[in-house]
N, C-alpha and C positions, 0 to 999 in steps of 0.2 A: 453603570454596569460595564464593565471590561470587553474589550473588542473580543469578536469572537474567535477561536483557536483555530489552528492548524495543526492538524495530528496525522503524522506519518509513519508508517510504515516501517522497520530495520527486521532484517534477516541475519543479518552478520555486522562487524565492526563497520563495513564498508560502506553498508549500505546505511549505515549509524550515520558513517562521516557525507553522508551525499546530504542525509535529510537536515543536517546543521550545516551543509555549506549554504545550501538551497534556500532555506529559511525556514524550516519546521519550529513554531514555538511548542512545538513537543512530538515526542516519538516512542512511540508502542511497540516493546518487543519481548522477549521471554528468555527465560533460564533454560538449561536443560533439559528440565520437567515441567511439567502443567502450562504448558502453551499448548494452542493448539494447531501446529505446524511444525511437526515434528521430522520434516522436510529439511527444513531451513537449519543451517549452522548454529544460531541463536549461541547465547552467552554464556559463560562459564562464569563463577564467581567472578575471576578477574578482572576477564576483563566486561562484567557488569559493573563490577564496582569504578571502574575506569571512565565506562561511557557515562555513568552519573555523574563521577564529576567534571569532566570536559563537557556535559550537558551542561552544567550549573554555571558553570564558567560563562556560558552563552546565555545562561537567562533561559536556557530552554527547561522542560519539566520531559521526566520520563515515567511511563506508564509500563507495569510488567505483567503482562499477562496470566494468568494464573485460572485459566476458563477452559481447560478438561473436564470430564467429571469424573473423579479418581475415583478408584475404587480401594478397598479396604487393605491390599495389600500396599496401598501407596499413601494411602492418608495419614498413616506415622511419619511420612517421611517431607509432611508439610511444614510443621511447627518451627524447626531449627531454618527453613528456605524465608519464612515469612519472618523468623525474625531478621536476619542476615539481610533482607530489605530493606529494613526498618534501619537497620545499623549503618547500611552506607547511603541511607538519604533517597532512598527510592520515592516519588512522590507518589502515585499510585497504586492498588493493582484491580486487575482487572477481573471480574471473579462471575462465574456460571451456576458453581453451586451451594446450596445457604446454608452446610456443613462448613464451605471452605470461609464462607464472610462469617463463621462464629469464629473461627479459628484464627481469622484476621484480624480480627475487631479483638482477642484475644493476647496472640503475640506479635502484630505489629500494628498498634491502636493508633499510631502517631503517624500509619500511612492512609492516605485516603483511600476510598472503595468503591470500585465503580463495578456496576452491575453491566455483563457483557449482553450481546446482541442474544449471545447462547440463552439468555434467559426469558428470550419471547414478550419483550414486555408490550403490551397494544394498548393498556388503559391506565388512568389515571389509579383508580384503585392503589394498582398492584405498584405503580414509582412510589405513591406515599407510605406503602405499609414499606416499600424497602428504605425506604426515608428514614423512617421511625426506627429501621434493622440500624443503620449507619451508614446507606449511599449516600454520597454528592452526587453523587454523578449517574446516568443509565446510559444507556446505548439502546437505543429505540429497534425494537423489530424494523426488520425490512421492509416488512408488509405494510407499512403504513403511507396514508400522504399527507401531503403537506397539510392538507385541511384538520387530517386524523390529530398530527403532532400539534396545529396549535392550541387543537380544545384539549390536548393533554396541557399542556404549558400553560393555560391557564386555569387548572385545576390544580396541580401539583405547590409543592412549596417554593415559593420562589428561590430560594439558598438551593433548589435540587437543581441540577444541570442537566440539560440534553445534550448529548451526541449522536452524529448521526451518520450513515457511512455514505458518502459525497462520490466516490471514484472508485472503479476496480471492477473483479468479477464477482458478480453475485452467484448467488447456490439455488437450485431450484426448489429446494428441501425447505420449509418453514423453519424461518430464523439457522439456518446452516444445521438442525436436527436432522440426521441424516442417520439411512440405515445401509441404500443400494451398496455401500462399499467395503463395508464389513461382511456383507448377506454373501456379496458377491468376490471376493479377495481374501476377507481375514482382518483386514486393515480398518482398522473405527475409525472413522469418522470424527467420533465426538473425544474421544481421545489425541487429535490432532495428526490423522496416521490417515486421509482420506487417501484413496489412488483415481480421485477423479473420473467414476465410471459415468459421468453423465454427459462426460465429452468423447464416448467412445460411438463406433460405427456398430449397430445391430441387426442383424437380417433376422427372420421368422423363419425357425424348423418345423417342419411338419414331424409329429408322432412316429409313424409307423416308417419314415424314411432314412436310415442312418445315413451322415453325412450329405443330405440333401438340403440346402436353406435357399429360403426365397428372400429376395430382398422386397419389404413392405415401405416401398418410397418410390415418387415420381423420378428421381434423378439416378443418374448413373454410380455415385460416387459412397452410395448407404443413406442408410437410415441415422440420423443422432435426435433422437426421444429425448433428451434431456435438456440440453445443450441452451440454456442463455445466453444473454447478449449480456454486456460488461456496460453498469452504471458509467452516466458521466454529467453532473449538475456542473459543470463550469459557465453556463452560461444563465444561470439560477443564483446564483452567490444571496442576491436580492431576496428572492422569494426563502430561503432556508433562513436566511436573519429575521426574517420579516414572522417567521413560523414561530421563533424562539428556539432556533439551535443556537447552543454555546459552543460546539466543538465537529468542525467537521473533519472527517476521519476520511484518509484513504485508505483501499484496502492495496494488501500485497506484501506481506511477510515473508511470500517466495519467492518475491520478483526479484529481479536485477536492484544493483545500483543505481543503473541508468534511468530505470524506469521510473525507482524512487528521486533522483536527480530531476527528473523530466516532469512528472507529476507534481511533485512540493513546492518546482518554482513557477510552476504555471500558475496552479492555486494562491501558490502566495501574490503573485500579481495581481491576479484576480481581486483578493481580500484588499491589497491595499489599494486599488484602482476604484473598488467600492468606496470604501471610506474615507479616500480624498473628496468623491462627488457621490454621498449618497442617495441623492434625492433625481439626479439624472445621470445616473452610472448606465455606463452600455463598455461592454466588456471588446478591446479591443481584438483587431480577428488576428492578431500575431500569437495571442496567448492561447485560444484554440485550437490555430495550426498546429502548436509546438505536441499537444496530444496526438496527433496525427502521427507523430513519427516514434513514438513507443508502441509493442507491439501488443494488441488487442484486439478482441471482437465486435462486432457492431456495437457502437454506441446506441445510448437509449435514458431516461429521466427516471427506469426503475417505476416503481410504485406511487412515485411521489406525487403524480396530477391525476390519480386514481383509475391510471388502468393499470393491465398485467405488462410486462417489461416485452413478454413475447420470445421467443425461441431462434438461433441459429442450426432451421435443419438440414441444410444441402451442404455442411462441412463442419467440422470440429477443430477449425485451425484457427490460424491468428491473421490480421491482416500485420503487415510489416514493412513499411515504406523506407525505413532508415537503417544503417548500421554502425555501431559506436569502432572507429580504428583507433583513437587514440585519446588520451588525456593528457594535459598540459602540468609539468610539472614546474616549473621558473619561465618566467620569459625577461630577458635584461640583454641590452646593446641589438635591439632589432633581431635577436634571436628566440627561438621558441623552443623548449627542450622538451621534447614530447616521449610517453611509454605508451607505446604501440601497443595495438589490442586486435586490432585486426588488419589485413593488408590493404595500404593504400600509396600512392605511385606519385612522382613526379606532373606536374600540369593539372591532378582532379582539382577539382575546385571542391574544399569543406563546405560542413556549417559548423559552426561555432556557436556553443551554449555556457558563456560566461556566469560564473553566480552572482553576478548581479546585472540588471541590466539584459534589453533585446539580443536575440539571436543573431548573428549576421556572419558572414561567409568571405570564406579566401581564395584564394588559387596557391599551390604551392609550386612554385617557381624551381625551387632546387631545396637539396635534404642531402643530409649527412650521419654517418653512423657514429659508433661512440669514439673512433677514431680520426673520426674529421674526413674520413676521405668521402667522397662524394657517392651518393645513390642513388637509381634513380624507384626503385621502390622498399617498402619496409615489409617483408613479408613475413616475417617470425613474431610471435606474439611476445609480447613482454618485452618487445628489442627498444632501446633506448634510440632515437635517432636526435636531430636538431633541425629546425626548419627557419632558413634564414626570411625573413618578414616583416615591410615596415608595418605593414596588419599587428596591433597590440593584442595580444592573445594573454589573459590572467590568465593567473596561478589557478588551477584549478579546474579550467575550462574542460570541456568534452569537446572531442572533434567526429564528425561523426560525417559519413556520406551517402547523399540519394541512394536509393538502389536503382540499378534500371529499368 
């Protein structure tokens, strides 16, 4: 049986190129239509057909999303989308409703089908009857735990695949079936169009009082009713193989590059630190750190050791320790040619997150603009500068610094 996947995350081309520098052996994203994030920049023909094959080039596999539930003004406009998959080599897609997997299994039969998280699955039953439809693959409701998923995976057909979602924010809605946001916005939800009202602040109006609201919370700052905390198994890698997942999935289709950069190579550390020693694997504390510093809400193991994940009610913000100023784009002759991203000065001291390879940190001594003449900070975003450094800093690298 083949090591088990890393499946990450892409929003845009960018965050495409983060999860193949990083080490994603696959990446899940969407066209224009029928994803569900319709947030996110996501791909145009082109350039999908692009990131297919610079995926393929890398051995990576890409997964397309295709897990809205359309409605009938939209469902024509599926058939010519699923073949065009088919055509440039799409290995997946990712599918919610079992109109779109006939449709699939129709005009692009030669791509696999994986059943999304959108589709609730919690029992065996229901992966073998979509077996027999033509999944490989599911993505396991949220709601389950680790004990749930292995009496699934050992009922199911062995050729079926679990996946499972390892990192990110979870929804408080069963399996992300959501209604608060369309109810309350316009915006669906299951259409890929959520506006996030379960991270919003609510006070309690009284009836008969216009413009009077009392706040129904111990704290000064509001009420957030909705509000989860953000999965994180990194320190689980063990116990998810051990359950019989084949693919674990980060979430964040809307996140950053960085985020996706930060996420994919931690986990990939992770993965391959297990299966160097997997009989006494203990997960080094540099790779958990490095979670730390993308920005997120309380961490938590989610559903997976059978309780509720639990709620963040005294804020709806992120925690945020770090911030990305620059990436590395050449470094040759003790020099480092950095594109600035956010302002950073003379004497801070980095950290540095090379794609391959521990985190570790510099001081920048002296910096120059694209004229060579001397600076002593980079305060324009996107400015080209150069940072003279016996520090080897790869191609590719993030430079990012504490906050205070």
């Amino acid at each position: 049986m083949r090591k088990t996947e890393l499946l990450s995350p892409a929003g845009d081309v960018e965050c495409f190129n983060s999860a193949l520098t990083f080490g994603a052996d696959a990446v899940y994203l969407a066209g224009k239509e029928f994803g569900m994030r319709t947030a996110s920049a996501n791909f145009d023909k082109e350039n999908l057909s692009e990131c297919v094959k610079k995926a393929h080039e890398k051995g990576v596999r890409v997964y397309v999303t295709c897990n809205t539930l359309p409605r009938d003004n939209e469902i024509d406009r599926l058939p010519p989308f699923l073949s065009y998959c088919e055509e440039i080599g799409v290995d997946a897609l990712i599918i919610a409703d079992l109109g779109v997997m006939s449709l699939a299994a129709k005009y692009a039969p030669g791509v696999e089908r994986h059943v999304s998280t959108q589709a609730g699955i919690v029992n065996y039953q229901t992966a073998n009857t979509l077996y027999d439809m033509g999944a490989t693959r599911i993505v396991l409701a949220r709601e389950l735990s680790l004990d749930d998923i292995a009496s699934i995976r050992a009922k199911i057909n062995p050729s079926l695949e679990i996946e499972a979602f390892v990192h990110g924010s979870m929804c408080v809605s069963f399996s992300g079936r959501c209604l608060i946001s369309s109810y309350l916005t316009g915006r669906d939800a299951n259409r890929g169009d959520c506006a996030q009202p379960c991270r919003w602040k609510y006070h309690l109006f009284e009836e008969h009082r216009d413009g009077h609201y009392y706040p129904v919370n111990e704290e000064e700052d509001g009420t957030y009713l909705y509000n989860s905390r953000d999965l994180c198994m990194i320190e689980h890698i063990d116990d998810l193989i051990k359950a019989g997942v084949n693919s674990l999935k980060i979430e964040g289709r809307a996140k950053s590059s960085y985020y996706v950069a930060v996420t994919t190579n931690a986990y990939r550390h992770a993965l391959d630190e297990y299966y160097a020693a997997p009989l006494n694997w203990k997960l080094s504390p540099w790779i958990k750190e490095e979670l730390e510093k993308v920005s997120h809400r309380e961490y938590n193991t989610g559903f997976f050791y059978g309780k509720e994940p639990g709620q963040v009610t005294d804020n709806g913000g992120y925690i945020r320790k770090y911030d990305v100023v620059g990436v590395c784009d050449d470094y040759r002759d003790n020099v480092a040619f950095i594109t600035q991203r956010n302002k950073f000065s003379v004497g801070e001291e980095l950290d540095v997150l090379p794609p391959n390879g521990k985190p570790f940190c510099f001081t920048v001594d002296a910096m120059y603009d694209d004229k060579g003449i001397s600076i002593e900070s980079a305060p324009h975003a996107m400015q080209k500068v150069t940072i003279r450094t016996d520090t080897v800093i790869p191609p590719k690298s993030l430079l990012r610094r504490k906050r205070a």
